[in-house]
C-alpha positions in Angstrom: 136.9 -34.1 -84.7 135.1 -31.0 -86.6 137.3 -32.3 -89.7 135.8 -36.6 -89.5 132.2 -35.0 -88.6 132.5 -32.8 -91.9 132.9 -36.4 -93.9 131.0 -38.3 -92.0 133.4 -40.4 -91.0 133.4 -42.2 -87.8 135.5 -40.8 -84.8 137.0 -43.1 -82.2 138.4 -40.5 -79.1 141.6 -41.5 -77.7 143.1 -40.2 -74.4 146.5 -41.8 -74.5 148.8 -41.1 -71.5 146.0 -41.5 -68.7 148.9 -43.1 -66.9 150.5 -39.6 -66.2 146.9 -39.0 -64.4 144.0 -37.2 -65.9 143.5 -33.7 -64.9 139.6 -32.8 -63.9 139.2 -31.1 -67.3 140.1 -34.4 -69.3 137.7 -36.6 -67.1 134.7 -34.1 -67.7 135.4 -33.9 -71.3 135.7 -37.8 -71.9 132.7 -37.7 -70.2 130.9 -35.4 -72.0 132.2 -36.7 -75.4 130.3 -40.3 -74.3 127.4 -38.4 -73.7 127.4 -37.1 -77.4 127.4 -40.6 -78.1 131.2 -41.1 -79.1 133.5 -43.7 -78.5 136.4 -42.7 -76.0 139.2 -45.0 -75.3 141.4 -44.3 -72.4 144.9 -45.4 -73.0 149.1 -45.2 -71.9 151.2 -46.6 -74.6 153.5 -46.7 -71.7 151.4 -49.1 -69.1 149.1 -50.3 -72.0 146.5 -49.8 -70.4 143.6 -49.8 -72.8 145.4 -51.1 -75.5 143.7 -54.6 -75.9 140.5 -52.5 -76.3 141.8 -50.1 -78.7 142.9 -53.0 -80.8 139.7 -54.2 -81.1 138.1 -51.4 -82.2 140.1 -50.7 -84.9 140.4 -54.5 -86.0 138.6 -54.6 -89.4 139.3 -51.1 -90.3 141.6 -48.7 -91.9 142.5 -46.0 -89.5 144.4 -42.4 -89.7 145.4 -41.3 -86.3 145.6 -37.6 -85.9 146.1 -35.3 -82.9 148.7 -32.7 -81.8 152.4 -33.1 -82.0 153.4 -35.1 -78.7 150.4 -36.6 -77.7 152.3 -40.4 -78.5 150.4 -41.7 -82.1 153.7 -43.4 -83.2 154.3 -44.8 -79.1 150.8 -46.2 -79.1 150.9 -47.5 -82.4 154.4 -49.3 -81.7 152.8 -50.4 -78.1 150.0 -52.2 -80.0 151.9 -53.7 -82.5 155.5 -54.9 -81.1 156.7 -55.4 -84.6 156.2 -52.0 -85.9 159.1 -49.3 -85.0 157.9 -45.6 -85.4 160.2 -43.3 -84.9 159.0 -41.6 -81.9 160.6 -38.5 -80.3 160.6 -36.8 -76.4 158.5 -33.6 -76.0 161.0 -30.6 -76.4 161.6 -29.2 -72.7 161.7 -25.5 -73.9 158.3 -25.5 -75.8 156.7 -28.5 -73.6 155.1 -30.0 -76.9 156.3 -32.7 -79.4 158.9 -32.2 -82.2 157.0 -33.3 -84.9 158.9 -36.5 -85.0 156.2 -38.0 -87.7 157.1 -36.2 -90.9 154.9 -38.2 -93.6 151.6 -40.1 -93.6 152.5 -43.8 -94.0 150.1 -46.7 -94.3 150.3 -49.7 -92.1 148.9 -53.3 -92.7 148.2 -54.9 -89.1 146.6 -58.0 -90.4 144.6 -59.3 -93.3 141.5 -56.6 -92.8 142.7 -53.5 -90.7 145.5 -50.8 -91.7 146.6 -47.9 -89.9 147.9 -44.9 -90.8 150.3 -42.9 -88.4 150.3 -38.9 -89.1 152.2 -35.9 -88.7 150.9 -33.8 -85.6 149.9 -30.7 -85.4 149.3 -27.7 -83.4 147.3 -26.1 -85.2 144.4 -27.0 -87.8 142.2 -25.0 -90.0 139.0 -25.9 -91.5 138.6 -23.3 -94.6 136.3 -25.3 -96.8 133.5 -24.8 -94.0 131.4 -21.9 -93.6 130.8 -20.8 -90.0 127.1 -21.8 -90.5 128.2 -25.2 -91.3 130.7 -25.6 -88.4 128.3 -25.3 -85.8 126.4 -28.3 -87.6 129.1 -30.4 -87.2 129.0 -29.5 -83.0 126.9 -33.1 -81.9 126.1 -31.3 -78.6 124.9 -28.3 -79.6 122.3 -30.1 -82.0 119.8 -30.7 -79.3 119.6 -27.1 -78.3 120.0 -25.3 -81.0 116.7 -25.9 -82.9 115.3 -23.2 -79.9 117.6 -20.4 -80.6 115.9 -17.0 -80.8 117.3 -17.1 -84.7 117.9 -19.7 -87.3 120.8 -17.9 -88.8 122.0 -18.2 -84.5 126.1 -18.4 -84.8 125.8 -18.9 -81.2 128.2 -16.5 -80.4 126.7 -12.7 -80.0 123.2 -13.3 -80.9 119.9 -12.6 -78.5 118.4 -15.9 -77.3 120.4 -18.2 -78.1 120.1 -21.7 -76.3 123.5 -23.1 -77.0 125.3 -20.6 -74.9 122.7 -21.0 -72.4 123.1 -24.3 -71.9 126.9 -23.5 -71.7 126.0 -21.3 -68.8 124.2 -24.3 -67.2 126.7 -27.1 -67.7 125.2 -29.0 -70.3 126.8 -28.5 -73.3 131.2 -28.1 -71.8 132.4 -25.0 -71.8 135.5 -26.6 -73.5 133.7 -27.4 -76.1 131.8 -23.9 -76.7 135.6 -21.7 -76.7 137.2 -24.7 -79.5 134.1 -23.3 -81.3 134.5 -19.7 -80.8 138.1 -20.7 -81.7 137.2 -21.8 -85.0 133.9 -19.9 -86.4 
């Protein structure tokens, strides 16, 4: 997300395998990713659920998917589109994440005006070309507390006054949210 918001690109949020139930923390955080004013699809490449939905909002476009090894790009990509054949893989028992089954970026026509490019997963991602000062730009929820922090140089992390961790304590901005930010600045 931090890494589309950085190039202004737009974001579509997908939450594939909702048919293997959504644990409390994934409901509150589609939730509060609508309330920033994101798209979120909830989908299951396995009962297609949300699939004729997804379809559409990526008709017209060219699409990367990205996300974490396992989470089923290549499965929701071949669920879509019948006639595609990803190679998809089975999340290893031992480590309980995928295998990295995707090895290469690879560019897929769908129809006349939308592509889609399946992706390698990952598990972990760095952002290097941003400053720390620039990350917490790129945080949509944190914009509309921010401007009150004690400090303009505020890295909402240690400093006096500072409204985004506040409003962290409160509920309105997900704690979720807040640690991938500690996690990255």
């Amino acid at each position: 997300l931090l890494m589309a918001e950085s190039q202004h690109l737009p974001v579509v949020l997908c939450f594939n395998k909702v048919d293997l139930a959504m644990d409390d923390l994934d409901k509150s955080l589609c939730e509060a990713y609508r309330l920033m004013g994101y798209t979120v699809m909830e989908t299951s490449a396995h009962s297609g659920e949300g699939l004729e939905k997804l379809k559409e909002a990526l008709r017209g476009k060219t699409t990367a998917l990205a996300g974490s090894s396992g989470v089923g790009k290549s499965t929701l990509v071949n669920s879509m589109y019948p006639g595609f054949s990803l190679q998809t893989g089975k999340i290893s028992e031992k480590i309980k994440r995928g295998k990295h089954t995707t090895r290469h970026s690879e560019l897929h026509q769908i129809d006349e005006n939308s592509w889609i490019m399946d992706t390698p997963g990952f598990s972990t991602l760095t952002v290097d070309y941003l400053e720390d000062v620039e990350v917490r730009d790129y945080f949509r929820d944190f914009q509309t507390v921010s401007p009150n922090c004690r400090f303009l140089s505020c890295l909402h992390l240690e400093e006096p006054g500072c409204q985004v961790k506040d409003a962290v304590e409160k509920g309105l901005i997900h704690k979720n949210r807040y640690e991938n930010y500690g996690n990255i600045v």
